[in-house]
Residue frames as qw, qx, qy, qz and C-alpha x, y, z in Angstrom:
[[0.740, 0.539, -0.400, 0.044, -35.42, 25.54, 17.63],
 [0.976, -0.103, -0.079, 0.174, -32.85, 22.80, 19.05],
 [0.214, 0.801, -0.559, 0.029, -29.31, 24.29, 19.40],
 [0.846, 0.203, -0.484, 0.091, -26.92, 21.25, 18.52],
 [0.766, -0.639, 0.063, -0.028, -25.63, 19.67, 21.45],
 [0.004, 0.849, -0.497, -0.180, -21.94, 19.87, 22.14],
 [0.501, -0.171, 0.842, 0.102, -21.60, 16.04, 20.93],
 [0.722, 0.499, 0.459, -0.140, -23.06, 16.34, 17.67],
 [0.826, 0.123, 0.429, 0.344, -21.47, 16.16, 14.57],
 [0.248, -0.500, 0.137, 0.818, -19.61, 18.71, 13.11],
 [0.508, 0.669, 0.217, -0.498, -21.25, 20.50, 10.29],
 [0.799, 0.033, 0.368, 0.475, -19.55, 19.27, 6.87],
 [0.287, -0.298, 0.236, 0.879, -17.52, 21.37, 4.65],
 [0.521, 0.715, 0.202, -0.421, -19.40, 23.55, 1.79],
 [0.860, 0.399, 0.237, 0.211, -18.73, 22.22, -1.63],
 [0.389, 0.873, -0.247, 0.159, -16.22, 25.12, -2.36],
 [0.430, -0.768, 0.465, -0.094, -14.52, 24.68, 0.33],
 [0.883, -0.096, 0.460, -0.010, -14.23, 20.93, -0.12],
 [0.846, 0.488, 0.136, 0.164, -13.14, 21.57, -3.66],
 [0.198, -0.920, 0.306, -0.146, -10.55, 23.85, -2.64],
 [0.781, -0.374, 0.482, -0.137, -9.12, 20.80, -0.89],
 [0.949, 0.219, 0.223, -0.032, -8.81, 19.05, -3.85],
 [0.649, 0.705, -0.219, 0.183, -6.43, 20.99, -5.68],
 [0.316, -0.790, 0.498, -0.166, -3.41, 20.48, -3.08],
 [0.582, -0.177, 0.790, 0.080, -2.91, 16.76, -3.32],
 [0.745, 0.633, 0.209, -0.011, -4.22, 16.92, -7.20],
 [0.159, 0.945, -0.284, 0.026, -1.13, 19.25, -7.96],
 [0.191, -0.665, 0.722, 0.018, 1.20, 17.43, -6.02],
 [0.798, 0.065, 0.591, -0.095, 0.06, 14.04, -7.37],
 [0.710, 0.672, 0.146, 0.152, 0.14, 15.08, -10.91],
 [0.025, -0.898, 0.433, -0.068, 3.74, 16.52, -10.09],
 [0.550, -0.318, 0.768, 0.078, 4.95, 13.65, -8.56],
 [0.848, 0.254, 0.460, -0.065, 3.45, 11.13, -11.33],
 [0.663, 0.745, 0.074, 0.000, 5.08, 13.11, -13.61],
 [0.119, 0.848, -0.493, 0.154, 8.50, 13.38, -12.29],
 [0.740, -0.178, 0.627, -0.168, 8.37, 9.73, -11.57],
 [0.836, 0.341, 0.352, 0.247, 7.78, 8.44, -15.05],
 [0.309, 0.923, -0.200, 0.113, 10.01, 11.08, -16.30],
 [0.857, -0.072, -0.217, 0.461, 12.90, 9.60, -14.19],
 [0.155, 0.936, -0.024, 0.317, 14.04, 12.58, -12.76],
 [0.654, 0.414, -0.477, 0.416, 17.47, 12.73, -11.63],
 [0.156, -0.510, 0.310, -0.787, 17.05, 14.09, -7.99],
 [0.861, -0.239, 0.217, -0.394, 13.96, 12.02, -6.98],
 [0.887, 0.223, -0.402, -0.043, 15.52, 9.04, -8.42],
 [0.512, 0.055, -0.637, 0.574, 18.66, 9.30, -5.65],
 [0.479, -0.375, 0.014, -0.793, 16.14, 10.27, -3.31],
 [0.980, -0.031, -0.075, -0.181, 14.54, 6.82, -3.41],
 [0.703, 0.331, -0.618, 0.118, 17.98, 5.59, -3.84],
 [0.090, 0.456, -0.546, 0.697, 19.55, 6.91, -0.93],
 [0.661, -0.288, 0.250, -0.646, 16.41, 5.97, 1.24],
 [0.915, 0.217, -0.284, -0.186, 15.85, 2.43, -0.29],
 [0.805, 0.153, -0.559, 0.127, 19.23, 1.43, 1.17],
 [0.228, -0.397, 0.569, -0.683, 19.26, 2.98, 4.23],
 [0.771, -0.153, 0.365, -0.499, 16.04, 0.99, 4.97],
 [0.909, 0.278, -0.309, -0.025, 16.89, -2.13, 3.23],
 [0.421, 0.295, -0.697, 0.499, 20.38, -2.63, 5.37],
 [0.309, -0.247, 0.670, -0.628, 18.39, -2.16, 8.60],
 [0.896, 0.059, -0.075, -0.434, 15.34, -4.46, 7.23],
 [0.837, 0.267, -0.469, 0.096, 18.12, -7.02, 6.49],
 [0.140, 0.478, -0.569, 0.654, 19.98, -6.12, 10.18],
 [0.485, -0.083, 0.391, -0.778, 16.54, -6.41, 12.18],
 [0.138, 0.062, -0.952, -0.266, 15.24, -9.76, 11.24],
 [0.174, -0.276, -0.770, 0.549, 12.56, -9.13, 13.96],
 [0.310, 0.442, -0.156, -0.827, 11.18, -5.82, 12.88],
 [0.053, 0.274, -0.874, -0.398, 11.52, -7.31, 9.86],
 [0.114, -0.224, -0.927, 0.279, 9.12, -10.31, 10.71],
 [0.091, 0.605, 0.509, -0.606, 6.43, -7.92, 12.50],
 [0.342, 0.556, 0.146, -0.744, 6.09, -5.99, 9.51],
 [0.188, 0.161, -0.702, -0.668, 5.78, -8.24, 7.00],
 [0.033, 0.453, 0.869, -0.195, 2.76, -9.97, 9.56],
 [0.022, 0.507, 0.112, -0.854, 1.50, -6.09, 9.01],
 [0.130, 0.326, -0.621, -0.701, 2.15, -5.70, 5.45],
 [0.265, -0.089, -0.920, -0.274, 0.59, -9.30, 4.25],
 [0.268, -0.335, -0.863, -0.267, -2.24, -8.92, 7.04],
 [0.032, -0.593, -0.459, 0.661, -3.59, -5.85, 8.79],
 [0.275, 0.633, 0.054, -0.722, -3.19, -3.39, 6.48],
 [0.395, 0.172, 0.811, 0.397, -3.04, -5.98, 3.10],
 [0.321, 0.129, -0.186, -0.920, -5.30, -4.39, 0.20],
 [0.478, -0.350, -0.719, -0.365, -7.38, -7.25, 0.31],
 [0.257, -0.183, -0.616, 0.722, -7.81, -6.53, 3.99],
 [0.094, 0.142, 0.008, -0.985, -9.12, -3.10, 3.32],
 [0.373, 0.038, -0.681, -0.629, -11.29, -4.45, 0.87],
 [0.434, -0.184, -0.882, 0.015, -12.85, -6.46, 2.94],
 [0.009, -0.452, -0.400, 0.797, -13.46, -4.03, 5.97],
 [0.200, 0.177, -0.179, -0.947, -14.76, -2.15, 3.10],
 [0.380, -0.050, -0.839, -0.386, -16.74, -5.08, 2.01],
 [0.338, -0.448, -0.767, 0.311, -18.46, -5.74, 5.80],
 [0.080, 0.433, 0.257, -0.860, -19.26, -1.83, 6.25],
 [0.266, 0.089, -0.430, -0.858, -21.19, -1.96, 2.66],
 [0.441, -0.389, -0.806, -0.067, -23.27, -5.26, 3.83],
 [0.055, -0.585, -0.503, 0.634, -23.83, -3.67, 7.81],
 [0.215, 0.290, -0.134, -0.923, -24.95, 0.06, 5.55],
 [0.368, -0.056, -0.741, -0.560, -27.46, -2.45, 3.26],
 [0.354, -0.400, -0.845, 0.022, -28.71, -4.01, 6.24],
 [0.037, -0.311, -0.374, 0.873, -29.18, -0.72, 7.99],
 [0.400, 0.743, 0.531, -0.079, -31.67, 0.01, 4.96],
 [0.014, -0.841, 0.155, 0.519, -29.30, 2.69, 3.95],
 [0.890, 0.130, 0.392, 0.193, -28.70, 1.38, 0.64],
 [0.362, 0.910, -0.157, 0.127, -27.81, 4.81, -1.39],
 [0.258, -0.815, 0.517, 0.028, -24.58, 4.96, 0.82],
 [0.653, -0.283, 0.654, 0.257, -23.49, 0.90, 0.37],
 [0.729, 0.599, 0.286, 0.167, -24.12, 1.46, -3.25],
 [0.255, 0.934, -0.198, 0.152, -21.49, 4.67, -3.23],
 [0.530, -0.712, 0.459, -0.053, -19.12, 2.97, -0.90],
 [0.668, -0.107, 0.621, 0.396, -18.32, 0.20, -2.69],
 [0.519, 0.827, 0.131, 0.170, -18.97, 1.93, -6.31],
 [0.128, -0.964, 0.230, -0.014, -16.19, 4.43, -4.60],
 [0.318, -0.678, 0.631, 0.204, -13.50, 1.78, -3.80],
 [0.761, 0.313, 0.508, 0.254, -13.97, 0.16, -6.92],
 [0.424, 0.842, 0.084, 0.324, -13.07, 2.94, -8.76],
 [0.486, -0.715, 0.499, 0.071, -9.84, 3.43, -6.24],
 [0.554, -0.446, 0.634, 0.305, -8.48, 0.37, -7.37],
 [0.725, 0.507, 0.379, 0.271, -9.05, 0.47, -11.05],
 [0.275, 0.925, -0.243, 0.095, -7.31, 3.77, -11.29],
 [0.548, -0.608, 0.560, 0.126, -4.60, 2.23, -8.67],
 [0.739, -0.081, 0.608, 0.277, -3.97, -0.38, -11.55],
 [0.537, 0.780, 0.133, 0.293, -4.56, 1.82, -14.79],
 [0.029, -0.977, 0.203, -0.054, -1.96, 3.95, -13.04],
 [0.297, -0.675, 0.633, 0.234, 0.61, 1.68, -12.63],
 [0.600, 0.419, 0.517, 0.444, 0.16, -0.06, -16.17],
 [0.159, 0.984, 0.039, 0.065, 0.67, 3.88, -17.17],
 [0.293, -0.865, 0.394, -0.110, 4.04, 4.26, -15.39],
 [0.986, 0.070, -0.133, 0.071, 5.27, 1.05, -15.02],
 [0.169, 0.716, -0.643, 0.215, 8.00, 1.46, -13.03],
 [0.779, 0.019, -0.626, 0.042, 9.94, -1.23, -12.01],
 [0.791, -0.604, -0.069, -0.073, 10.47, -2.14, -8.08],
 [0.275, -0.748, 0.600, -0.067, 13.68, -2.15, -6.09],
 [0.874, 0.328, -0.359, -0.016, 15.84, -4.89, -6.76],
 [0.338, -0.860, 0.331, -0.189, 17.92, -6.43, -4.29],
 [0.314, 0.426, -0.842, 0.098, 21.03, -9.24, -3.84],
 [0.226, -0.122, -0.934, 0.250, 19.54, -10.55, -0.73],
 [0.417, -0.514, -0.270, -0.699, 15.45, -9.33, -0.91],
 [0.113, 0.040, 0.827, -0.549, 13.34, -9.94, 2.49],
 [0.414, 0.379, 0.633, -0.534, 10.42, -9.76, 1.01],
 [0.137, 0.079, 0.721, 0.675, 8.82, -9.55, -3.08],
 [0.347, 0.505, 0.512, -0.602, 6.37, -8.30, -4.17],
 [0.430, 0.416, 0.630, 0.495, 4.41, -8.37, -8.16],
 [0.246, 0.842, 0.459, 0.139, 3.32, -5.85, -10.70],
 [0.273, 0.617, -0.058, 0.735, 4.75, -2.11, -11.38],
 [0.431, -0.220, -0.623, 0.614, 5.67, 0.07, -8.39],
 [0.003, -0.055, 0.068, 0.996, 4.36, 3.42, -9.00],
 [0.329, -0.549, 0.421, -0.643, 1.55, 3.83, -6.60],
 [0.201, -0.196, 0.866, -0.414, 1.93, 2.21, -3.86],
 [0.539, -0.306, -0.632, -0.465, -1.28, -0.19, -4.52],
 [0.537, -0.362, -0.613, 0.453, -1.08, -0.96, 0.18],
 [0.260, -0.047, -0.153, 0.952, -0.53, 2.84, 0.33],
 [0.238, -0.217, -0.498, -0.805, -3.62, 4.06, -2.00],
 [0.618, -0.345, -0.664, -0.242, -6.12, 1.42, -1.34],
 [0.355, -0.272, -0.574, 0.686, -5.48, 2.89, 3.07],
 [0.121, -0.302, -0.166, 0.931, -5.92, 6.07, 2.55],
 [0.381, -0.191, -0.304, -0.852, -8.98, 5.93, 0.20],
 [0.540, -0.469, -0.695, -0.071, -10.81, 3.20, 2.18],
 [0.383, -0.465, -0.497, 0.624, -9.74, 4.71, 5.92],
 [0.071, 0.079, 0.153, 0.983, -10.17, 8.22, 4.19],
 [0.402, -0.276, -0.518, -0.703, -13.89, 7.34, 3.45],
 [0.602, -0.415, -0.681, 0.037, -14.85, 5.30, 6.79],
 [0.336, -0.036, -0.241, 0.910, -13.74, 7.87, 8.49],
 [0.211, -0.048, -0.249, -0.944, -15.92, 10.31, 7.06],
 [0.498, -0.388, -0.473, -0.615, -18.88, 8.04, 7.49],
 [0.309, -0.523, -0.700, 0.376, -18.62, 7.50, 11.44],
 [0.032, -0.340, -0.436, 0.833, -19.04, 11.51, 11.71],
 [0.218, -0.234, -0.376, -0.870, -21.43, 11.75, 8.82],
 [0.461, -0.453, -0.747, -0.157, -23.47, 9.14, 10.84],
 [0.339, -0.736, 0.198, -0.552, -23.17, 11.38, 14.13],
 [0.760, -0.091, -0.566, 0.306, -21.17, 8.95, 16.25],
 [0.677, -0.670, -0.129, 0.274, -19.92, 9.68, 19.56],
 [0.007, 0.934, -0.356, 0.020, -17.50, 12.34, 20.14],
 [0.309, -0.763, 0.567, 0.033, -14.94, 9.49, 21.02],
 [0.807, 0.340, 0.483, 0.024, -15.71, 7.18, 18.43],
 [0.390, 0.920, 0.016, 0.030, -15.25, 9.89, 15.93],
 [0.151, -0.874, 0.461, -0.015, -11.36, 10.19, 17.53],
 [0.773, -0.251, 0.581, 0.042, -10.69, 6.64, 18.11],
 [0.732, 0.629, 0.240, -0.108, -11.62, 6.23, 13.96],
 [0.082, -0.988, 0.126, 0.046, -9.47, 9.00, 13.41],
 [0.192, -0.770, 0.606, 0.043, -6.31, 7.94, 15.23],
 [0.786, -0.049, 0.610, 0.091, -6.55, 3.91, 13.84],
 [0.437, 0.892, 0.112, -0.039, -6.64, 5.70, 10.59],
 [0.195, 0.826, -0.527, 0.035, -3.54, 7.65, 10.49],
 [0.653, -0.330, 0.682, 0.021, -1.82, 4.46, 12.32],
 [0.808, 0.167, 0.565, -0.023, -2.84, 2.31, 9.76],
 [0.488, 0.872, -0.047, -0.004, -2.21, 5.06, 6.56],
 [0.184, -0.818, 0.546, 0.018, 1.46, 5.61, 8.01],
 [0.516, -0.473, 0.714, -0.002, 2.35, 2.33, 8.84],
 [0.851, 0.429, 0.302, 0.012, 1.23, 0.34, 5.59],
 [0.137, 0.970, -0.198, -0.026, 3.37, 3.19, 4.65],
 [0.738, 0.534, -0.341, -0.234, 6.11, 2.19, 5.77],
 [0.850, 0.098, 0.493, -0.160, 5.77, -1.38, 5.75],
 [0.609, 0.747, 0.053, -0.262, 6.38, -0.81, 2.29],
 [0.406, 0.750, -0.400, 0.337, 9.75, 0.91, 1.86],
 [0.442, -0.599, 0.656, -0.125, 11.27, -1.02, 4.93],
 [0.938, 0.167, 0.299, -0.048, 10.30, -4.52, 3.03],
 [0.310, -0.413, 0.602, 0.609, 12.13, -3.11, -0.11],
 [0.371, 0.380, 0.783, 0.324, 9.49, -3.69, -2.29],
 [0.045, 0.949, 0.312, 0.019, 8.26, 0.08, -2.91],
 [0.203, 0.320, -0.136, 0.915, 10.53, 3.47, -3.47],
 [0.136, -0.354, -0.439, 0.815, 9.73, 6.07, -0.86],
 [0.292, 0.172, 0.016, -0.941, 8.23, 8.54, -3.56],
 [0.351, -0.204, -0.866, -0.291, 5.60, 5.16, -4.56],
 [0.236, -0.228, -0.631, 0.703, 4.32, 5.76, -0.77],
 [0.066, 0.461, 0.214, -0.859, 3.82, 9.32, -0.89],
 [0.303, 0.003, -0.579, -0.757, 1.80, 8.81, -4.38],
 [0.340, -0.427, -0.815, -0.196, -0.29, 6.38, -3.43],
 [0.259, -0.425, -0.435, 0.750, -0.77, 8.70, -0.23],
 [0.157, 0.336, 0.029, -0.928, -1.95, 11.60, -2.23],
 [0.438, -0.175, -0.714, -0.517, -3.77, 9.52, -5.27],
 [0.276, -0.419, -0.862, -0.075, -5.76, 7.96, -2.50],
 [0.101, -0.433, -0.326, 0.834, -6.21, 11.66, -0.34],
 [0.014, 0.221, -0.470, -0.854, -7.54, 12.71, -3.78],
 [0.379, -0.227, -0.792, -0.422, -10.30, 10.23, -4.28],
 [0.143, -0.479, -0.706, 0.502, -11.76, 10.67, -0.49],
 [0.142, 0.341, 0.225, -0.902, -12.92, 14.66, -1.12],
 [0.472, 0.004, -0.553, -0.687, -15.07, 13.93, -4.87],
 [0.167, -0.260, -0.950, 0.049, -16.38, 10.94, -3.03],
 [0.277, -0.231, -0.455, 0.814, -17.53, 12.81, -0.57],
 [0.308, 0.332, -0.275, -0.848, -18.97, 15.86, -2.86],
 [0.407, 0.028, -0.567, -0.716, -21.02, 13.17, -4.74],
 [0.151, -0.625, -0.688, 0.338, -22.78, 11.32, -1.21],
 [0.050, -0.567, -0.446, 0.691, -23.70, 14.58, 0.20],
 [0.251, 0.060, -0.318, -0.912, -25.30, 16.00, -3.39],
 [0.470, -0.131, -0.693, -0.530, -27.43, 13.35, -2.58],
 [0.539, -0.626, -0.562, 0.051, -27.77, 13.33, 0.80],
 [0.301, 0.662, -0.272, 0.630, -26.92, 16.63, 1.99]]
């Protein structure tokens, strides 16, 4: 028998484990969502208090400013994602591997229909400012830039080491990842067009959808 060479792919979690996982960012998602539409007096000057800190330097920094609305509107855009997500489901079809581009894009379709059933659910309203830098449509509550990162980068992720990339592939993925989660991040709440706790929802809603994904490839390809 073969023992696995010290560059191969790390063995994947066992379903308990994985489910295990889930219930941390489930909890704190269904916490948050609910002390969001509830208006709760605390979080609410939370957000405030943040919101104008970053909103006087957004409006101070014209520059910044600038750089992250080139960010915001086109690196980490949700049609962006979408798209990346859209060229890894074609390259997985042509590979012949069709089970996987069928779950990938099945996966972030069903990302952004909850992303939008959830904020028609909530409907909160966006920051409002005298002198905006930036605008932005629809309800705030989750982030929809935030989510739509962290389940797409959540999942690509996962498939360079399912595929058995390269030990420094596997990192590189990794660290463009968090970059890209964070900084859409906030992008967001420096623009003015997101609260802080909008962010950290869409952050966990989309941390939430990456483990089930997961769990329902690898029942089928273990």
């Amino acid at each position: 028998m073969q023992t696995p060479s010290a560059g191969s792919r790390p063995a994947p979690p066992q379903p308990r484990t994985a489910l295990r996982l889930v219930w941390a960012p489930a909890v704190c998602a269904a916490l948050l969502t609910a002390l969001v539409a509830a208006e709760w007096g605390p979080l609410i000057r939370i957000d405030d208090g943040i919101a104008t800190a970053t909103h006087r330097w957004a409006v101070d920094e014209p520059g910044v400013t600038h750089a992250m609305r080139i960010l915001t509107d086109w690196v980490w855009d949700t049609w962006t994602m979408r798209l990346l997500c859209a060229v890894v489901v074609w390259w997985l079809w042509r590979r012949g591997d069709r089970w996987t581009a069928v779950w990938l894009g099945a996966a972030c379709l069903v990302g952004s229909l909850l992303q939008q059933a959830l904020k028609a659910l909530v409907d909160r309203p966006r920051p409002v400012w005298p002198d905006p830098v930036d605008s932005a449509h629809y309800a705030a509550f989750p982030s929809g830039h935030a989510m739509t990162a962290t389940f797409v980068c959540g999942l690509l992720v996962w498939l360079v080491h399912h595929c058995g990339a390269a030990r420094g592939l596997r990192r590189t993925a990794l660290a463009v990842a968090v970059v890209s989660v964070t900084g859409v991040g906030v992008t967001r709440v420096w623009l003015g067009v997101h609260w802080a706790t909008d962010v950290v929802g869409g952050w966990l809603l989309g941390a939430l959808l990456v483990v089930p994904a997961v769990l329902v490839h690898r029942r089928r390809h273990p």
